[in-house]
N, C-alpha and C positions, 0 to 999 in steps of 0.2 A: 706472619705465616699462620697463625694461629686462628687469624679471622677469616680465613679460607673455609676453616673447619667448620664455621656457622655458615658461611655463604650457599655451598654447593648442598648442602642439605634444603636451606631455605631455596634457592632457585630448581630444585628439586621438585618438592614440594607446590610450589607457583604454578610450575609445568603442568602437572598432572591435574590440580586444580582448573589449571586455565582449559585443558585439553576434555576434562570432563562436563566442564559449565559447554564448551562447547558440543559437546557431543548432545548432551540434553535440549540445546538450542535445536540443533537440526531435530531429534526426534518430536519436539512439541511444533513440527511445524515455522520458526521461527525464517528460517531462508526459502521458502516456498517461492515466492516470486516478489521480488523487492519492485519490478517495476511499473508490474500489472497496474497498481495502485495508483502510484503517481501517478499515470496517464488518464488513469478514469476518471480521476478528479478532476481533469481538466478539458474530456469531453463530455461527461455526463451534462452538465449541466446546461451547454450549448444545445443539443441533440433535446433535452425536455424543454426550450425555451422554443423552440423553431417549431414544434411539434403541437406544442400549448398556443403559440402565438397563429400558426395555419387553424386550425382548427378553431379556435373563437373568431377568428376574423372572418370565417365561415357561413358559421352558424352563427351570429348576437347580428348579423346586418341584414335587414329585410332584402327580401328582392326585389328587383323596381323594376322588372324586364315581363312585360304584359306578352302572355302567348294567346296567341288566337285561335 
């Protein structure tokens, strides 16, 4: 019974600790937008490759088409 008496002070303690780490997470911005990201990583990179690859293949190829 005795070891109660250290518990509920310590899980006290935890509480308030955990509840304030968090709250400083949401003010620094921390939960903004969790998914934004993942996704962009994964079209950015398509989207500059298609955009790079039209465009040199454009302009680096002579034209061979004679107008009169």
């Amino acid at each position: 019974m005795s070891v109660i008496y250290g518990l509920i002070p310590g899980m006290i303690l935890l509480g308030l600790v955990s509840v304030l780490v968090f709250f400083w997470a949401v003010k620094n911005g921390q939960y903004d937008d969790m998914e934004g990201p993942a996704h962009r990583i994964l079209d950015d990179d398509d989207v500059d490759q298609t955009q790079n690859n039209t465009s040199s293949t454009t302009t680096d190829k002579p034209n061979n088409f004679k107008h009169d």
